[in-house]
KEKE-3310 file (N, C-alpha, C; in steps of 0.2 Angstrom, whole numbers, plus 5000, padded with zeros to 4 digits):
npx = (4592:4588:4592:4588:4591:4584:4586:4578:4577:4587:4604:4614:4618:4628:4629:4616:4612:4616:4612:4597:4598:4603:4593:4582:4588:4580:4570:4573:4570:4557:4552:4552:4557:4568:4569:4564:4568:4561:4567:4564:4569:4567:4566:4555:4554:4552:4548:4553:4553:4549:4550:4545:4545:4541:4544:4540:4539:4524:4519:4515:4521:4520:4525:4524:4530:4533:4540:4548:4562:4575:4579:4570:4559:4561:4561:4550:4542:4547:4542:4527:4529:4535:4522:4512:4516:4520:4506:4500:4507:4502:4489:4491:4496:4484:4475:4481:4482:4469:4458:4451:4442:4437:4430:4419:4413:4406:4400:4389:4383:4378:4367:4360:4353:4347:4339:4326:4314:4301:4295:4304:4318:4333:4347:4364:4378:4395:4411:4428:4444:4456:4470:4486:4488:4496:4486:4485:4488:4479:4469:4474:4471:4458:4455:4461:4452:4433:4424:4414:4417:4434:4440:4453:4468:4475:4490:4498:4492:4485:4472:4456:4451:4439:4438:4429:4420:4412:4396:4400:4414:4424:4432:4431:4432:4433:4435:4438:4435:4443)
npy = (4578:4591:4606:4624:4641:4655:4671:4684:4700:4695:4691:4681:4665:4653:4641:4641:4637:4625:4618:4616:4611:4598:4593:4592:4583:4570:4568:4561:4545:4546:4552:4543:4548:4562:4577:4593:4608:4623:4634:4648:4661:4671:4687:4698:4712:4705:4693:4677:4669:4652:4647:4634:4624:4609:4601:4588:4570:4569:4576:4591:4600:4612:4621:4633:4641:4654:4660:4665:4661:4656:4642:4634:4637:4632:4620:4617:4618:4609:4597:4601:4596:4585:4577:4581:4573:4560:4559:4559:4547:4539:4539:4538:4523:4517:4517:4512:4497:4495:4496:4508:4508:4495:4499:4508:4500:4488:4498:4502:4490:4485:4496:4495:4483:4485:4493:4486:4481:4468:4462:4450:4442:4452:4450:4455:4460:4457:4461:4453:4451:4440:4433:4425:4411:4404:4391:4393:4406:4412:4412:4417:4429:4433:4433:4445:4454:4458:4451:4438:4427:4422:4423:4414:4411:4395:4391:4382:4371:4380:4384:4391:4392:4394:4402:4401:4408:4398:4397:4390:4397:4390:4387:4384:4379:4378:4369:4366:4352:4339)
npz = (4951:4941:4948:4950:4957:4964:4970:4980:4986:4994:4998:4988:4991:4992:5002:5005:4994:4992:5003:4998:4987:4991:5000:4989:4982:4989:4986:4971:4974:4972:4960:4944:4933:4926:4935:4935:4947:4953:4963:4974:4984:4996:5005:5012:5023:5038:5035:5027:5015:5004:4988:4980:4965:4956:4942:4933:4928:4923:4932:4940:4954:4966:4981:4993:5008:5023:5034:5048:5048:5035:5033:5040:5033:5020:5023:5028:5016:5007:5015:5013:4999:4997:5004:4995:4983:4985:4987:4974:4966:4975:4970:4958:4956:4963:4953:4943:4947:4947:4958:4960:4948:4952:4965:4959:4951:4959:4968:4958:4958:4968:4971:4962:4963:4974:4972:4969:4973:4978:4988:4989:4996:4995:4984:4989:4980:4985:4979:4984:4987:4989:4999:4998:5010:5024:5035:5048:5049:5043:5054:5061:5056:5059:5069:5072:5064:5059:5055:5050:5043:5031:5015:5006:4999:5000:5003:5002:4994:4986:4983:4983:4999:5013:5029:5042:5058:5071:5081:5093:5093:5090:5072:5059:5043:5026:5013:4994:4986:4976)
capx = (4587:4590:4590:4589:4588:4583:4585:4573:4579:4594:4611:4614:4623:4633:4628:4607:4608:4619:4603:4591:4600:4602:4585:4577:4588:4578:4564:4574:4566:4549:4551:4557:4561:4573:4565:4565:4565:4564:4566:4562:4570:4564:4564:4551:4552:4554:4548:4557:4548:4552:4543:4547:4540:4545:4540:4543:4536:4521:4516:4519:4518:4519:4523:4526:4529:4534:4542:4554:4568:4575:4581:4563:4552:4562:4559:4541:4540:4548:4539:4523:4532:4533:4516:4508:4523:4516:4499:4502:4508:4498:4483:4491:4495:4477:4472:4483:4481:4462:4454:4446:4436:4431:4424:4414:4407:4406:4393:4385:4379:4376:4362:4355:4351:4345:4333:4322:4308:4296:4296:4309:4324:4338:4355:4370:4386:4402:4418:4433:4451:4461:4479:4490:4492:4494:4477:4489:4489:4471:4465:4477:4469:4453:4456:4460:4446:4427:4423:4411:4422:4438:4442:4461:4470:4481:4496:4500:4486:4484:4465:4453:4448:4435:4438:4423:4417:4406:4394:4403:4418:4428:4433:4429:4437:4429:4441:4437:4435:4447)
capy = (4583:4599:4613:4631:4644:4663:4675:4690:4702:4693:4690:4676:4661:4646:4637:4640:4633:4619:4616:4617:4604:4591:4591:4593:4576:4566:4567:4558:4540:4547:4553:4540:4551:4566:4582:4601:4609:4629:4636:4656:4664:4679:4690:4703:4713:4700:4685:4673:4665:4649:4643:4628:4620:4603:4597:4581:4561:4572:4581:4600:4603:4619:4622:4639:4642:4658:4659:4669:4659:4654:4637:4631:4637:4628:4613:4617:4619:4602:4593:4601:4593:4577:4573:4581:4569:4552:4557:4559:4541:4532:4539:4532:4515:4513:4517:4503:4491:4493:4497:4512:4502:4490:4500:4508:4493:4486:4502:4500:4484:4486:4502:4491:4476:4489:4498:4479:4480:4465:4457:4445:4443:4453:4448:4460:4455:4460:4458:4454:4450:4436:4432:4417:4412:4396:4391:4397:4412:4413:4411:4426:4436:4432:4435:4454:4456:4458:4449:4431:4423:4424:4420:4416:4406:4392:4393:4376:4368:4385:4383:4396:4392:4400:4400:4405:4409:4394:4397:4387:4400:4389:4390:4381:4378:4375:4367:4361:4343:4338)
capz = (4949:4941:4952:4950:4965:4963:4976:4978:4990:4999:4995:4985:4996:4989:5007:5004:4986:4993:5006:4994:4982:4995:5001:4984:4979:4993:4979:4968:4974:4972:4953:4942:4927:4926:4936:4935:4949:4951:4968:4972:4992:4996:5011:5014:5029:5045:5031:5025:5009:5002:4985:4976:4960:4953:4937:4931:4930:4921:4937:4943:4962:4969:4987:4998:5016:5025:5042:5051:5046:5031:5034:5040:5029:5015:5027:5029:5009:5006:5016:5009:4993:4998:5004:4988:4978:4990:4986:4969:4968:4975:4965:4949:4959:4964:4946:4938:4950:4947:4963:4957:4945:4955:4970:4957:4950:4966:4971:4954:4957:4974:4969:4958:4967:4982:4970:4967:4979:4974:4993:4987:4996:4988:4983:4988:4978:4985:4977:4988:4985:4991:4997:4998:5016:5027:5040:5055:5049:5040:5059:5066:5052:5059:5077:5070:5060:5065:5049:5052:5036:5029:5010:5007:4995:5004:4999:5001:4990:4979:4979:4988:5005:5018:5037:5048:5064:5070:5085:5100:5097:5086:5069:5052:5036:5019:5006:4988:4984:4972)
cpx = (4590:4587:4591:4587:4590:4583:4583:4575:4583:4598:4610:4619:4624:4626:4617:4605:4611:4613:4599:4592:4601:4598:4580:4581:4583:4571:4565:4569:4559:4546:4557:4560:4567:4569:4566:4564:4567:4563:4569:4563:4570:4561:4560:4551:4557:4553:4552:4552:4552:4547:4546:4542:4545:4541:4544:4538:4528:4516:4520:4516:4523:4521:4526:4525:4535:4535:4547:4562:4568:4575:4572:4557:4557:4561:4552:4540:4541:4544:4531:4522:4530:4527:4512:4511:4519:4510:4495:4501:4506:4491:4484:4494:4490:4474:4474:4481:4471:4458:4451:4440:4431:4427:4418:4411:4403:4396:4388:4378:4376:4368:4356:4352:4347:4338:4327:4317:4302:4293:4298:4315:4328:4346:4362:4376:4390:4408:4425:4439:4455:4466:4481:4489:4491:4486:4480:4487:4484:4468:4470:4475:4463:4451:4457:4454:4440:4422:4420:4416:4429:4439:4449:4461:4477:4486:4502:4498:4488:4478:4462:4449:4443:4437:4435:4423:4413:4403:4396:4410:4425:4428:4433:4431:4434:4436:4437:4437:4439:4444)
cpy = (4589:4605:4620:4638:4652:4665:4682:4694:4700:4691:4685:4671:4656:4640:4637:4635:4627:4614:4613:4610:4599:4589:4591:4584:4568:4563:4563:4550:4540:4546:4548:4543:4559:4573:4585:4605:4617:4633:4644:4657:4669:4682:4697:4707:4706:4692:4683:4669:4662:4646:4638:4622:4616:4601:4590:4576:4565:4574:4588:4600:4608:4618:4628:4641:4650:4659:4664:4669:4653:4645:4632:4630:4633:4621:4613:4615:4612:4595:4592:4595:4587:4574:4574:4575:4561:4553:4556:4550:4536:4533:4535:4525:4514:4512:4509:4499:4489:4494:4501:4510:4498:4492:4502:4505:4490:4490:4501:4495:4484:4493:4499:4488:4479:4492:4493:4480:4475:4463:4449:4447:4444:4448:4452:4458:4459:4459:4458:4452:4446:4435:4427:4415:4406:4398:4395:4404:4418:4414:4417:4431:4435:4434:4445:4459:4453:4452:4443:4428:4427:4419:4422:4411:4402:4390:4386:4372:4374:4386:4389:4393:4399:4397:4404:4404:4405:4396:4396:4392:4397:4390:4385:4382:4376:4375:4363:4355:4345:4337)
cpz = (4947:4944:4949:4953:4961:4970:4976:4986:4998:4995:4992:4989:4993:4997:5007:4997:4987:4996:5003:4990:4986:4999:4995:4982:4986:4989:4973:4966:4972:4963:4949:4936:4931:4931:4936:4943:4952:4959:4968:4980:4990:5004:5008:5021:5032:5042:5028:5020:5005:4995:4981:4972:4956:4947:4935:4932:4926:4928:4939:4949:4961:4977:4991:5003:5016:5032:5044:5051:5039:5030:5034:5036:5021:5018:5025:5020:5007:5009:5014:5001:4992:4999:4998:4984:4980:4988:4980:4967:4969:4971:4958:4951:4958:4956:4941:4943:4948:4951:4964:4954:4948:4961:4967:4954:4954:4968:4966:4957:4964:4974:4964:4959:4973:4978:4968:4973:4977:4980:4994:4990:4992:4989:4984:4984:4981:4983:4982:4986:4989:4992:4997:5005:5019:5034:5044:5053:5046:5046:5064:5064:5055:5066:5077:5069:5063:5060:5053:5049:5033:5021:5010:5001:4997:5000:5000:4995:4981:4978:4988:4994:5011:5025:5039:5053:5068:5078:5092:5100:5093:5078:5063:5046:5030:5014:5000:4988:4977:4964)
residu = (UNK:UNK:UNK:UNK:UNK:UNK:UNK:UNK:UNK:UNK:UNK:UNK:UNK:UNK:UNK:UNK:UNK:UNK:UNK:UNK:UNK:UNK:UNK:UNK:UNK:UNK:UNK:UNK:UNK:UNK:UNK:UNK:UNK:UNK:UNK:UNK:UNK:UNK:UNK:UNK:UNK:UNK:UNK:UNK:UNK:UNK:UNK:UNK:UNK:UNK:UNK:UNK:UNK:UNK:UNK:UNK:UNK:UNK:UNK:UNK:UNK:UNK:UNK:UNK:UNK:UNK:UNK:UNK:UNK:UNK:UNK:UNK:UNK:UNK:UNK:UNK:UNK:UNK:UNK:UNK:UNK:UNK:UNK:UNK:UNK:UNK:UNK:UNK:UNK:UNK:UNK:UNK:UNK:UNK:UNK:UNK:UNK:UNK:UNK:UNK:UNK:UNK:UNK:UNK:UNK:UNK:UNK:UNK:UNK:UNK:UNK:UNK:UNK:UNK:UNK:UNK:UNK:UNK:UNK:UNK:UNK:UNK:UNK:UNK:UNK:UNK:UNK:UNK:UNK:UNK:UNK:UNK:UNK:UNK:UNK:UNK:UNK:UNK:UNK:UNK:UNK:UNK:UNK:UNK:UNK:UNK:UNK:UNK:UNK:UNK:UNK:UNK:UNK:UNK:UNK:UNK:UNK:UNK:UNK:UNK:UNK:UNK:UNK:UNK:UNK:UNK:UNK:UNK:UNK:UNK:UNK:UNK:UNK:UNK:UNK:UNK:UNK:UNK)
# end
């Protein structure tokens, strides 16, 4: 990461900009492209003021803390850094992966199907998302969860199965016919 450290009424230190560059490359893993990053120390008075702006991977965070000590508030500022960087991230995860999309869909259809009033049982859809997994382990996912049914896809077969809750306490399997 390219660094570059400003210092506003205090010395200028070899061992602070050393600081700064070895906590700023911790960020490395987060931003897969090249980044920018422009850091500004500055005492005031008894404060100590740390502000640091990254750009890069097409986002700009921002973070500035203010403490007593210089050391910390460049801690404090970085860590501000990071959770915006993580949260960053996972916003444009959820996006590609899709999951955005389909809650709204999801409520869509759900608002529509709610707004029918004939005295006709309605239909809720729900969409859900299935994993691979053997029954063993369909039935410790179920022992967690408050859920009556569970959809999985056995990972032995390949084909979607259901395991449910049955009244006596035990536990039920729906498999395709071949």
């Amino acid at each position: 990461m390219q660094t570059s450290v400003t210092f506003k009424n205090i010395a200028p230190s070899d061992h602070l900009k050393a600081y700064v560059s070895d906590k700023l490359n911790r960020f490395d893993k987060y931003l897969y492209n090249p980044a920018e990053a422009n850091v500004v120390l500055s005492v005031e008075k008894f404060r100590h003021i740390a502000e640091i702006n990254i750009v890069g991977d097409r986002l700009a965070i921002n973070g500035k803390e203010e403490t007593e000590d210089m050391y910390s508030a460049i801690d404090m500022a970085l860590d501000k850094l990071e959770k915006q960087i993580k949260k960053n991230k996972e916003k444009i995860r959820e996006r590609r992966s899709g999951k955005y999309n389909r809650s709204k869909i999801e409520q869509d259809i759900v608002t529509e199907l709610a707004g029918e009033e004939d005295g006709i049982p309605q239909v809720v859809e729900k969409r859900i998302e299935y994993k691979p997994m053997d029954v063993e382990e369909a039935v410790m996912q179920m022992e967690l969860i408050d859920n009556s049914f569970l959809v999985f896809t056995n990972a032995r077969t390949g084909r979607v199965n259901v395991l449910y809750r049955r009244k006596d306490g035990n536990y039920g399997l729906i498999q395709p016919s071949s």
